[in-house]
Every structure is written in structure tokens, then in C-alpha cells.
C-alpha positions in Angstrom: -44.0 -10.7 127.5 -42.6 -7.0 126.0 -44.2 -6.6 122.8 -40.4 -6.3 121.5 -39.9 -10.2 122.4 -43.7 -10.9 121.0 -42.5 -9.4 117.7 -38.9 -11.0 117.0 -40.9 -14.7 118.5 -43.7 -14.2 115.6 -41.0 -13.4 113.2 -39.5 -16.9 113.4 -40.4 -20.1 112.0 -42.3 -23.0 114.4 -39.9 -25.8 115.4 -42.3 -28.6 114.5 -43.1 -28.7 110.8 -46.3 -28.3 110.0 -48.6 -31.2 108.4 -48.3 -30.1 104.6 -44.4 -29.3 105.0 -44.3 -32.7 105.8 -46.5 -34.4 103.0 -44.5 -32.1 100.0 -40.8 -33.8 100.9 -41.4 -37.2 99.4 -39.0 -40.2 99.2 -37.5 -39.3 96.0 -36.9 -35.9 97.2 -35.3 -36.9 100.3 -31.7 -38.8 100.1 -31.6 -40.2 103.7 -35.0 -42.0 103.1 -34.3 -45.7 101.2 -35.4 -46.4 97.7 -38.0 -48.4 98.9 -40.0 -48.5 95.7 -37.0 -50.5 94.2 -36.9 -53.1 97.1 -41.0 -53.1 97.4 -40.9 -54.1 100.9 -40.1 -52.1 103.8 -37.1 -53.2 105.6 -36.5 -53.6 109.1 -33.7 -54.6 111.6 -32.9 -57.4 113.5 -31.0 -57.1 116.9 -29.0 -60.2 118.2 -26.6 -60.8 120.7 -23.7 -62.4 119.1 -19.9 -63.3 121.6 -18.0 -60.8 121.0 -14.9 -63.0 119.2 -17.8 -63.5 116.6 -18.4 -59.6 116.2 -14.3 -59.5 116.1 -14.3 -62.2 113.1 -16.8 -60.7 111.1 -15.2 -57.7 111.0 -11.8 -59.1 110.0 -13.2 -60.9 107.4 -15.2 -57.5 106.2 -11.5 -55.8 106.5 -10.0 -58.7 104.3 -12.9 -58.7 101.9 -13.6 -54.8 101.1 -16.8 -55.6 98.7 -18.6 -57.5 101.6 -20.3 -56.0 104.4 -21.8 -57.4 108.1 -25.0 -57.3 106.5 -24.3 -59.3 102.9 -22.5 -61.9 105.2 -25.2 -61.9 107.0 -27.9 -62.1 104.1 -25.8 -64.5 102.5 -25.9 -66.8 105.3 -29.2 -66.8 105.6 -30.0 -67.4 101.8 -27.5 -70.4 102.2 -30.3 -71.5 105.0 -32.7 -72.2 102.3 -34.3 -68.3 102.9 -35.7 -66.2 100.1 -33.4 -63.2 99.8 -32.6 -61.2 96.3 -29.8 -59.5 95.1 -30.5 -56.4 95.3 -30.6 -56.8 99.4 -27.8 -57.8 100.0 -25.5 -55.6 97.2 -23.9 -52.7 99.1 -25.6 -49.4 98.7 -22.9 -47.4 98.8 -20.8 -48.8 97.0 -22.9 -48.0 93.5 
């Protein structure tokens, strides 16, 4: 490399953050990362096929119904199913 290349490439910041760039952005800090202190659980996503005049329900209903979600119908479905679900999962994030 020309030493005129090796100076403007050791001018410029690395692509990958380094370890303690990482650690000093916490949760609070960062608005894409869940309040997950709130929930105390860490959440995680479940994938189902469903017939695609199902998919085309749900989101009439959700059209119909602006304060309810795929995922509160969801949730509520499954609380209905005897499962242990609070609140504050199935409330719209958003919308607050």
C-alpha cells in the first residue's frame, strides 16, 4: 500500500466495535433494545404455520379492532387456554 492510502485507512474508525464500546451502550441507553427489566423474562418468538384465510382473518379483525394486535389476540388466546400470561405482555407497546 502507498503510505498516502496507509494514512487516510488509520485515520478512520474500525467497522467492528470494539469490546468496551459494546459494554458502555446499556439497555436503558438503547431504544431498540426491550424494557426487559419491566417484563423480567426475556422474550422470545414463536413461528407457526397458520392457512392463509386464518392470517387474512386475523388481520381483519386487527383492522376492525385498532387497540388489538396479532400478538394480544394471540396472548389472549392462549391465557383463555388456562396459560399464565400478564398484562403487561400482551398491552401494545406502542401504543403508550
Amino acid at each position: 500500500m502507498s503510505k498516502q492510502l496507509n494514512s487516510i485507512l488509520n485515520k478512520l474508525p474500525h467497522a467492528t466495535a470494539s469490546k468496551n464500546a459494546s459494554l458502555a451502550i446499556s439497555e436503558a441507553e438503547n431504544p431498540r433494545t426491550p424494557n426487559l427489566k419491566s417484563a423480567k423474562e426475556k422474550m422470545s418468538r414463536i413461528v407457526a404455520p397458520v392457512p392463509y384465510s386464518l392470517k387474512q382473518e386475523l388481520k381483519r379483525y386487527v383492522v376492525e379492532h385498532p387497540e388489538e394486535t396479532e400478538k394480544s389476540l394471540i396472548l389472549k388466546g392462549l391465557r383463555t387456554l388456562g396459560f399464565t400470561i400478564a398484562d403487561e405482555y400482551i398491552e401494545d407497546k406502542r401504543k403508550k
